[in-house]
Backbone as a ProteinNet text record, in pm:
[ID]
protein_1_A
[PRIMARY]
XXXXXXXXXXXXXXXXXXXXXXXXXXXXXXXXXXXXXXXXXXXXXXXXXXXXXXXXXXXXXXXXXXXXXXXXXXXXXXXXXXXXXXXXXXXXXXXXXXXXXXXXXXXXXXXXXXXXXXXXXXXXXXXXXXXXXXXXXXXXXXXXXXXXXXXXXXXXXXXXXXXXXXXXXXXXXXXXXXXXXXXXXXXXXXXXX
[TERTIARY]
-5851.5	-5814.1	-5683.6	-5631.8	-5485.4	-5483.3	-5443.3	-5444.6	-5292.9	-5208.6	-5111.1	-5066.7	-4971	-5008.3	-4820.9	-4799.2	-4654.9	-4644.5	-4536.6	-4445.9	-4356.7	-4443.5	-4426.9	-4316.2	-4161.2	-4024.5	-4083.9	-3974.3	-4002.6	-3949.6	-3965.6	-3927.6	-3945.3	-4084.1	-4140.1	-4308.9	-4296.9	-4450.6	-4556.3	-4635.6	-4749.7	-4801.5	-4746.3	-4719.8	-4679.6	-4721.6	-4653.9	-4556.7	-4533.9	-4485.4	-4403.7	-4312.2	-4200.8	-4289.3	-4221.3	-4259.7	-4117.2	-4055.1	-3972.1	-3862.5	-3849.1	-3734.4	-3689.2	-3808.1	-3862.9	-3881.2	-3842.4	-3885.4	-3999.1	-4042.7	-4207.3	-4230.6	-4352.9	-4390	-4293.2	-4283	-4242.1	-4069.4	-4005.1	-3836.4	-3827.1	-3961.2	-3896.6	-3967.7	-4103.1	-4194.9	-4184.4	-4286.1	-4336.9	-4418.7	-4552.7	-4692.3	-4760.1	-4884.2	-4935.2	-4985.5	-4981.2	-4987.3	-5155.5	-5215.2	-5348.6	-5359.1	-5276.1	-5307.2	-5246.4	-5310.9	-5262.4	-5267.8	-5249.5	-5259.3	-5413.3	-5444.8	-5599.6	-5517.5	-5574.2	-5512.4	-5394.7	-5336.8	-5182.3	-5149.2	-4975.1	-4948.2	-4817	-4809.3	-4717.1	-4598.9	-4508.1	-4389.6	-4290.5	-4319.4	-4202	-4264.4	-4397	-4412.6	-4384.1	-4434	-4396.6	-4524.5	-4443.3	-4597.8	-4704.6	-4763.2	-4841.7	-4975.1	-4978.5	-4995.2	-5060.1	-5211.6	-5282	-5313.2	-5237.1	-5255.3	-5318.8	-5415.2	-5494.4	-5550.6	-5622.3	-5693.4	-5849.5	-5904.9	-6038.5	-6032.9	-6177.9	-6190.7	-6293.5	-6377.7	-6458	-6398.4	-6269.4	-6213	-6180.7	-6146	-6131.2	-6212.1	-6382.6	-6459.1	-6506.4	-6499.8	-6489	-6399.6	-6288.3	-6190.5	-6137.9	-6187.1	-6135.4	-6296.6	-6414.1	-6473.8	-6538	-6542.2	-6579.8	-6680.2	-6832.7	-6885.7	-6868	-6756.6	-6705.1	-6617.3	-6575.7	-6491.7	-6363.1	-6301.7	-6225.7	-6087.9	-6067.1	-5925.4	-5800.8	-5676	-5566.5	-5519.5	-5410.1	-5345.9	-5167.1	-5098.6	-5051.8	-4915	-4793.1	-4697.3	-4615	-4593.1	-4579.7	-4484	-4329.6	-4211.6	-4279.7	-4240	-4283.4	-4129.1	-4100.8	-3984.6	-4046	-3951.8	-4010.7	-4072.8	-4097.7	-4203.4	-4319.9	-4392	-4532.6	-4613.6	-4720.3	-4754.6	-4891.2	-4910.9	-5077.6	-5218.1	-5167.8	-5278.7	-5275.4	-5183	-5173.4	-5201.4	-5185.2	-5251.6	-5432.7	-5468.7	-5567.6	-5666.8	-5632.8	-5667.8	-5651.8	-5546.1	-5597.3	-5677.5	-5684.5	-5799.3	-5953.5	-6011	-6093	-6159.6	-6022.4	-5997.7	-5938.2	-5899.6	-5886.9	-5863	-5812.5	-5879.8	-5750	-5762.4	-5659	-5715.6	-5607.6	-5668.8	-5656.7	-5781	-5808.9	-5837.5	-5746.8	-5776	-5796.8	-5738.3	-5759	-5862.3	-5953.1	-6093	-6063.8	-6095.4	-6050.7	-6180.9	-6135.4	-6149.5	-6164.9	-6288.9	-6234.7	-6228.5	-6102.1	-6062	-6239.3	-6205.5	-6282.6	-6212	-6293.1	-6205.8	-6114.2	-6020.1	-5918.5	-5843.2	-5811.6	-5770	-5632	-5535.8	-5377.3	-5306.3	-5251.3	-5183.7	-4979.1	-4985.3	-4820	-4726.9	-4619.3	-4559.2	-4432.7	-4348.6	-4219.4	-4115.4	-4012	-3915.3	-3785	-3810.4	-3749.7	-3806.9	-3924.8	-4027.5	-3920.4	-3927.7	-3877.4	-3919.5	-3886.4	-3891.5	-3726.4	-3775.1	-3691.8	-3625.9	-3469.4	-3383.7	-3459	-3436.3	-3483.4	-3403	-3357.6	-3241.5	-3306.4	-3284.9	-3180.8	-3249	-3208.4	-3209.4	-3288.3	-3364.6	-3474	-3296.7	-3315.6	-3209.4	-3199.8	-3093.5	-3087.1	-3039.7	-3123	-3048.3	-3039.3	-2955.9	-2935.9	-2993.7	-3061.9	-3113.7	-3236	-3275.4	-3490.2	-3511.5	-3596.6	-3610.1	-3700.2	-3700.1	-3822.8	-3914.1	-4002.7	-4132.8	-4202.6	-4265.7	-4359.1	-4515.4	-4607.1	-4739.8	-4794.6	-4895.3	-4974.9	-5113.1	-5161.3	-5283	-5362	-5500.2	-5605.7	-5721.5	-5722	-5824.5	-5914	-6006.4	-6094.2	-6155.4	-6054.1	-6118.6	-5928.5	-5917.1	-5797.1	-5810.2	-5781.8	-5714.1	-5631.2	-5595.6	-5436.6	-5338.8	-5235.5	-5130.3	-5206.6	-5281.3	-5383.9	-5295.5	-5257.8	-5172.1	-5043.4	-5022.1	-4901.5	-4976.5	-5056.1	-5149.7	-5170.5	-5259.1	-5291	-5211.2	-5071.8	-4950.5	-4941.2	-4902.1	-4856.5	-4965.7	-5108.2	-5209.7	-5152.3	-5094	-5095.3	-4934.3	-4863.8	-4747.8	-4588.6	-4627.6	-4530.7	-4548.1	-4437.3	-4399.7	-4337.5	-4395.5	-4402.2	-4216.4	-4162.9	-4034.3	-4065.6	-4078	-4131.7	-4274.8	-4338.9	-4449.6	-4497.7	-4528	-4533.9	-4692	-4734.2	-4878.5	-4864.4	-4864.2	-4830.6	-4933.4	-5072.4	-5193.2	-5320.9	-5333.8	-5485.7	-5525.6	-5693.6	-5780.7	-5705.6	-5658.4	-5620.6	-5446	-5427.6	-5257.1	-5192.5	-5051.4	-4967.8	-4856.7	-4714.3	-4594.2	-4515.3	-4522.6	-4499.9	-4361.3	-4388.2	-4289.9	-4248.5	-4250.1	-4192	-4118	-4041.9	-3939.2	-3981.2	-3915.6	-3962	-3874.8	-4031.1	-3956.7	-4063.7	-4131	-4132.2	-4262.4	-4331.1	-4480.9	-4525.6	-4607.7	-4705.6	-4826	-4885.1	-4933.6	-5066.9	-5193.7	-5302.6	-5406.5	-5487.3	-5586.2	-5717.3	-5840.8	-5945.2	-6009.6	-5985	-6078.1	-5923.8	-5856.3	-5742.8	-5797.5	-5808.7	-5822.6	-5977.1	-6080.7	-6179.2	-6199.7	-6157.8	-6148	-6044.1	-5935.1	-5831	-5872	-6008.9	-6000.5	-6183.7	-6232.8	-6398.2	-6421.9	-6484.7	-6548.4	-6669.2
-1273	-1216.5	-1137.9	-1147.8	-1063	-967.2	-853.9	-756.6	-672.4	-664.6	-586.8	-474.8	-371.9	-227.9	-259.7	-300.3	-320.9	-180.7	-110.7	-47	-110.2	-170.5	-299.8	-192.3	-223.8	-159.3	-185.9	-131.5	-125.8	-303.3	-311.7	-459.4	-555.7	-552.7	-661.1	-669.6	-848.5	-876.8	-821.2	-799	-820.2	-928.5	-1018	-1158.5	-1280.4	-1353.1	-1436.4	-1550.5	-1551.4	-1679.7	-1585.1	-1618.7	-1555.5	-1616.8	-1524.3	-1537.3	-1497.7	-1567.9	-1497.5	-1460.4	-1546.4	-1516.8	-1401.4	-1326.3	-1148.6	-1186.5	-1076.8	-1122.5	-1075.5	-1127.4	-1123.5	-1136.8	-1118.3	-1105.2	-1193.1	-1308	-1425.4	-1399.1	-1299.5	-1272.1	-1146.1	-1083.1	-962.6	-957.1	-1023.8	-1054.2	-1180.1	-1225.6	-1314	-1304.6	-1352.6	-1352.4	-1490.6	-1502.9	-1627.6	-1675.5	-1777.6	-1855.4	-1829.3	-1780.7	-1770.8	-1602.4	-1495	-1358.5	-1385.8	-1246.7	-1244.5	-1084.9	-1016.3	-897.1	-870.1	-739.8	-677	-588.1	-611.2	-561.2	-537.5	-464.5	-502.2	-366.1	-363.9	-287.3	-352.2	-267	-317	-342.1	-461.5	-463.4	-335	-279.4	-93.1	-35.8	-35.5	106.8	31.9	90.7	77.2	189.5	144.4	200.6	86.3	152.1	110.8	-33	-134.2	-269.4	-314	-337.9	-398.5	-566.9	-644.8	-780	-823.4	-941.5	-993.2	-1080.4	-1164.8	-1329.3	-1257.7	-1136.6	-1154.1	-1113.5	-1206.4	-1167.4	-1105.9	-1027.4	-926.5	-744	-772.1	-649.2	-613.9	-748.1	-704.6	-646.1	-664.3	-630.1	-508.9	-490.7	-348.4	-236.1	-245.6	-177	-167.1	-292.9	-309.8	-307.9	-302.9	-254.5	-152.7	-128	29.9	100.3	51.5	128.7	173.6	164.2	193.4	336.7	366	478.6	460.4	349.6	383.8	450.9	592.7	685.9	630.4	663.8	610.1	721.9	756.1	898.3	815.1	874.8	826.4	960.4	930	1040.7	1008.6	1080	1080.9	1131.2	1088.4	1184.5	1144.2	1253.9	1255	1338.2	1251.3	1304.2	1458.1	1574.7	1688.8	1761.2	1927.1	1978.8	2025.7	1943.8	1927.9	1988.7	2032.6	2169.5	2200.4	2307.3	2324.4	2256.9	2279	2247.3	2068.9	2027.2	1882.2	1868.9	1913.2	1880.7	1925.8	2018.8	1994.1	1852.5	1885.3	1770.4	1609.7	1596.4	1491.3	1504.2	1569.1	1615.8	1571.9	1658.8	1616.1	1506.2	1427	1269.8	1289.1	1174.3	1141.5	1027	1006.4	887	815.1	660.7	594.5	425.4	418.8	253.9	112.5	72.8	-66.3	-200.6	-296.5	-375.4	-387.6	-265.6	-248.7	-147.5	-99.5	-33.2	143.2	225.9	381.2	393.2	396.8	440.8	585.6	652.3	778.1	794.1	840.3	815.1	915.7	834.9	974.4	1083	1171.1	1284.6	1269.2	1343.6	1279.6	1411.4	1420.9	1548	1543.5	1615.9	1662.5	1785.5	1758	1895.7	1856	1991.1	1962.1	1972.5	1871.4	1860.1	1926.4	1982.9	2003.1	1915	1990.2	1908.2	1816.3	1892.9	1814.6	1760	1646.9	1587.4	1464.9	1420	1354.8	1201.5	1123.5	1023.9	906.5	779.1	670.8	699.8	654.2	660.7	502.5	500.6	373.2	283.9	192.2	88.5	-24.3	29.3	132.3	248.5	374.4	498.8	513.5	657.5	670.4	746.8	768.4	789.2	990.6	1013.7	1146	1222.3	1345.6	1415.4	1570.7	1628.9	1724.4	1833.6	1800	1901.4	1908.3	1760.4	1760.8	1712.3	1866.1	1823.2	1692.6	1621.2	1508	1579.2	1658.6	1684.5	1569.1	1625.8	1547.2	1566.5	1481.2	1519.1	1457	1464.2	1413.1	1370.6	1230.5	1194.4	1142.7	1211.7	1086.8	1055.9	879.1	839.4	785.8	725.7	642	520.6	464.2	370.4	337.6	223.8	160.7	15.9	118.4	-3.5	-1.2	-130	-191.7	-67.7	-18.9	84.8	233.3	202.3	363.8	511.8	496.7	604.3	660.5	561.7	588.7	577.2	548.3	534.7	688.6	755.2	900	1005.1	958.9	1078.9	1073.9	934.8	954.8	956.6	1017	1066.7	1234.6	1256.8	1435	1473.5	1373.5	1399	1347.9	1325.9	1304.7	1149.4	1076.3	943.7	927.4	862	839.6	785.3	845.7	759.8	720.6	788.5	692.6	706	527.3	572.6	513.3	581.5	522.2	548.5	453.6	495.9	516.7	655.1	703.2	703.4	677.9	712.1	609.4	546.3	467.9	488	567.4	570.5	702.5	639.5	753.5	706	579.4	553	607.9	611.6	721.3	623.1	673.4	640.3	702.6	824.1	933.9	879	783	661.8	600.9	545.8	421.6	409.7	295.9	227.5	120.9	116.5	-16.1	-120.2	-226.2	-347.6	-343.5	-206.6	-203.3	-247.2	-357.9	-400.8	-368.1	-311.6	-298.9	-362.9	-387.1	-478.8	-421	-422.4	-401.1	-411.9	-400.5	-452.2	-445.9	-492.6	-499.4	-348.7	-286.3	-154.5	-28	-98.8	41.7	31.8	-72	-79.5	-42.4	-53.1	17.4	197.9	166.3	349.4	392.9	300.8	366.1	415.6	275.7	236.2	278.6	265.7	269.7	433	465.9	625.4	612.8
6948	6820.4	6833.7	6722.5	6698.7	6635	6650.6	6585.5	6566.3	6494.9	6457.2	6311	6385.3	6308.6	6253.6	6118.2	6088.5	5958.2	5990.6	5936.4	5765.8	5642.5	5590.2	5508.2	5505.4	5433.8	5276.1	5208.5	5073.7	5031	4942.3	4878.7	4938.8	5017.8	5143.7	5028.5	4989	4948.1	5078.4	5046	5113.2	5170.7	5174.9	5215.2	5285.6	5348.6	5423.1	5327.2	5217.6	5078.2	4970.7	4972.1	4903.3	4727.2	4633.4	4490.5	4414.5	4375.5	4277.5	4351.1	4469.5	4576.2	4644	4632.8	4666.3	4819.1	4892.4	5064.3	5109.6	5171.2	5230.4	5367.1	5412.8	5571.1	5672	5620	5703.6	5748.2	5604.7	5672.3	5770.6	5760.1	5857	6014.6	6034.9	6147.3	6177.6	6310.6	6365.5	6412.2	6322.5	6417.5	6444.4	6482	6455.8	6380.6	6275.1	6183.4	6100.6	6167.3	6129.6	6116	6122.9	6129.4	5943.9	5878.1	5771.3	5763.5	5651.6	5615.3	5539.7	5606.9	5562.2	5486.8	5340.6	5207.2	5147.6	5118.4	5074.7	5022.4	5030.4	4991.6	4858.4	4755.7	4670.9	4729.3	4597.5	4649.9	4696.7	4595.7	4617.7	4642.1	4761	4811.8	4978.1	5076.4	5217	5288.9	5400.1	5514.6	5587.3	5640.6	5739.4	5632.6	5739.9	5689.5	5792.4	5812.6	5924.3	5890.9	6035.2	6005.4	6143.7	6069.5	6196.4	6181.6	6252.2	6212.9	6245.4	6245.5	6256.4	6131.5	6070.6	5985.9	5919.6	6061.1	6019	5978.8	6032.7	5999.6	5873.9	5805.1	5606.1	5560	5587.5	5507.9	5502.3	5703.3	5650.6	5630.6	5690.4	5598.5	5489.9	5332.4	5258	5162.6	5216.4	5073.1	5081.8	4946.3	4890.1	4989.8	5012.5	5046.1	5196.5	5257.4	5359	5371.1	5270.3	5202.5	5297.4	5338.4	5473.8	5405.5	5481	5450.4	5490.9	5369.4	5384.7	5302.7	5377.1	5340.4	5271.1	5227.9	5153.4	5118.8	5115.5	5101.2	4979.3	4896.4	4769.7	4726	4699.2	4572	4431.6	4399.4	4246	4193.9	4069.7	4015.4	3917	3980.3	3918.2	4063	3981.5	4076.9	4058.9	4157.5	4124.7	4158.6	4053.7	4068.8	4107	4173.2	4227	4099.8	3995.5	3880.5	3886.5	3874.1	3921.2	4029.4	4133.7	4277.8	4248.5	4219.6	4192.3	4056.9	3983.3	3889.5	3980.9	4066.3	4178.9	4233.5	4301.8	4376.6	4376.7	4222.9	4120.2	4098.4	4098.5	4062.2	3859	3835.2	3754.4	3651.2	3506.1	3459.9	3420.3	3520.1	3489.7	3416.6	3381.1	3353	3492.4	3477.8	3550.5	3471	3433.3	3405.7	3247	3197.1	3048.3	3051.1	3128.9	3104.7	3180.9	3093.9	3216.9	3292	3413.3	3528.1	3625.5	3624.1	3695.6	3846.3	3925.1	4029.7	4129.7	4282.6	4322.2	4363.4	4421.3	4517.1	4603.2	4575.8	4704.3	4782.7	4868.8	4924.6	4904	4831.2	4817	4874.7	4987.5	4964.7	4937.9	4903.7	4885.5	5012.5	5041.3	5162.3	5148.8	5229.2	5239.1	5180.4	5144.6	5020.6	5151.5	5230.1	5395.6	5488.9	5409.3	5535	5552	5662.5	5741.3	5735.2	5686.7	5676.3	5678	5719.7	5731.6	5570.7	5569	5508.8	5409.8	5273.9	5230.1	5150	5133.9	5105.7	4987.9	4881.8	4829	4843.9	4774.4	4809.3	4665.7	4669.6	4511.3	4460.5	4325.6	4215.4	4274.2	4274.2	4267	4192	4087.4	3986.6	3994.1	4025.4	4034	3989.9	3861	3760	3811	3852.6	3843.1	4021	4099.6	4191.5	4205.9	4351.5	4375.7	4503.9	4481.3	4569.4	4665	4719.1	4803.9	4812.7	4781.2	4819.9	4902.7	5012.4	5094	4987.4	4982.2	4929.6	5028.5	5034	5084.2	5038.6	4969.9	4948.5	5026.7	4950.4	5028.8	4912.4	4831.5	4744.3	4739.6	4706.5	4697.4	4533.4	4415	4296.8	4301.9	4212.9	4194.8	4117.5	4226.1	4166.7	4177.1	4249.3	4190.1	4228.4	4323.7	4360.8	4236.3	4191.8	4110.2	4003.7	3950.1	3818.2	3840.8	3930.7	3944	3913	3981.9	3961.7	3780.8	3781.9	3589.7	3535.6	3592.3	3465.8	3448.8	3606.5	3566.6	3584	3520	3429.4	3552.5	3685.9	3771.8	3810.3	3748.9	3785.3	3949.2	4033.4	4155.4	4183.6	4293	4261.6	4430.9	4490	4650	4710.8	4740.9	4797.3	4931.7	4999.9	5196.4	5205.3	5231.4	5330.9	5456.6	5511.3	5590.8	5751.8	5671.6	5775.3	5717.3	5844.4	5776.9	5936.2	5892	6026.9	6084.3	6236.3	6311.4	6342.6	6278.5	6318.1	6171.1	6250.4	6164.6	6186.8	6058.1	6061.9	6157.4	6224.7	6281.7	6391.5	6431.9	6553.5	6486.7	6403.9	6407.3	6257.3	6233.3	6140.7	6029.2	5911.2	5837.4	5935.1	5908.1	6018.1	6117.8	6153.2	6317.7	6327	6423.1	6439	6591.8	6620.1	6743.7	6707.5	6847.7	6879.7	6916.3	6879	6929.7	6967.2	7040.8	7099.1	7037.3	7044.1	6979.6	6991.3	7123	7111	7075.7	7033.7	6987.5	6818.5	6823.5	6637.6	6636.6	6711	6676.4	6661.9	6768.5	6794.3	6695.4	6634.3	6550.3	6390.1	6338.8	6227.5	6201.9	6295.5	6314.2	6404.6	6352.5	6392.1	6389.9
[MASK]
+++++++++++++++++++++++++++++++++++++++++++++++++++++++++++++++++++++++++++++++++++++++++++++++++++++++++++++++++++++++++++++++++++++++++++++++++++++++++++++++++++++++++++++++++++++++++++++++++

């Protein structure tokens, strides 16, 4: 079995098959033909992306009653404020599929306005007047957009989003682009507790 931990850049499908002439897994890696990606991350967000050909690892990292944590780093245009960090927290009510949805609990705290992260190409918009904050999120349930569905329930439109932490691996090393390579008992002990 194969197991790899990729760093997936912004404007990279989740994907091995280009759509819409958008670039995807296949222009920036090389794995083996049978590994794919365990869940996905949107086109414009980035971060950490586990791909692999077993395919007992999807199920349980990818359904619900597993709660598996994925922490998540957040600009929000504006500054975002403890009452909104709480009301995440809480959870709150976004739409799925046409139908509202209430999020679960999720732990937020607010990050430094100088966290350190990879430079991103293109760059988020910068305005002088309205700072862009940072929050740390961690869930444990993953819908379509939910992260950015959450921010614009409590008034801050997401302008960058990285999944920063799933399990016990982190962005902390490494680059968009960058893939390591791992072994069956790194990803247990990484992903399984």
């Amino acid at each position: 079995m194969q197991y790899y931990l990729l760093y997936k850049p912004f404007q990279v499908l989740s994907q091995f098959t280009s759509e819409g002439g958008k670039r995807c897994l296949k222009d920036i890696i090389e794995v083996e033909k049978d590994v794919y990606p365990v869940g996905r991350l949107d086109y414009d967000s980035e971060g950490l992306l586990l791909l692999t050909n077993d395919a007992s690892i999807n199920h349980q990292l990818l359904h619900p009653s597993f709660e598996h944590q994925r922490t998540y780093w957040v600009q929000v245009d504006g500054a975002i404020t403890m009452a909104a960090a709480n009301a995440l927290s809480k959870g709150v009510m976004i739409n799925i599929d046409g139908k509202q949805y209430q999020t679960k609990q999720a732990t937020v705290k607010l990050l430094p306005d100088d966290l350190q992260v990879p430079d991103r190409n293109p760059p988020i918009r910068f305005r002088k007047s309205i700072p862009a904050t940072w929050a740390a999120i961690t869930l444990t349930e993953g819908k379509n957009r939910q992260v950015r569905k959450m921010f614009a329930a409590v008034g801050f439109p997401v302008l960058r989003l990285i999944r920063a932490q799933m399990g016990n691996y982190t962005i902390s090393t490494m680059q968009p682009g960058d893939l390591l390579s791992l072994t069956a008992q790194e990803v247990k002990a990484g992903f399984f507790r």
